[in-house]
N, C-alpha and C positions, 0 to 999 in steps of 0.2 A: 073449405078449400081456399076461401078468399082469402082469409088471414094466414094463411101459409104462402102463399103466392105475394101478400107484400110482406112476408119476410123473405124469402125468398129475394125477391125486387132489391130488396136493402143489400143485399149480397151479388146479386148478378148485372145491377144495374154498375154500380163502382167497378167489377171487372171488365165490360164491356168500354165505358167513358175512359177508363185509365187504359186501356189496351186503344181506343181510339183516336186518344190523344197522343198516345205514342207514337201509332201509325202518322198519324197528320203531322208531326215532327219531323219522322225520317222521311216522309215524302215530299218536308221543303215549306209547308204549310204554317211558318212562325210567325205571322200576326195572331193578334187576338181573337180576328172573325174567323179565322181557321180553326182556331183551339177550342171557342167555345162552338162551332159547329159540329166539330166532332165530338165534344161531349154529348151535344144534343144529340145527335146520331144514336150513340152511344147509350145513352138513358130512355131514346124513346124506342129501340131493338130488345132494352131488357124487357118489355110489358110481355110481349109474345113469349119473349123465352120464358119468361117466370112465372106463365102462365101453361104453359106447357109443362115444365119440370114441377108443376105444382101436380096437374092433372096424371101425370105418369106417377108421382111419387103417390097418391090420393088409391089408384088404380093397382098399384102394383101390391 
């Protein structure tokens, strides 16, 4: 299950960073410390999720 959860990650983690950076854009947040915060945001929300969709997908 682990090795599907970081593939997984490799895929969920870029949708979340780039959907967070986007937010952090439209809400005005265009310095650097804004954009790379929300990536970090962003990449450390994938571990749960990718760990989750690993466990449903392992389950189902």
């Amino acid at each position: 299950m682990l090795r599907l959860a970081l593939l997984l990650y490799s895929l969920i983690a870029t949708t979340l960073a780039g959907t967070a950076v986007v937010v952090a854009l439209v809400a005005g947040f265009d310095d650097l410390h804004g954009i790379l915060l929300a990536a970090a945001l962003g990449f450390a929300a994938a571990v749960p999720a990718s760990l989750l969709v690993a466990n449903r997908l392992v389950r189902a």
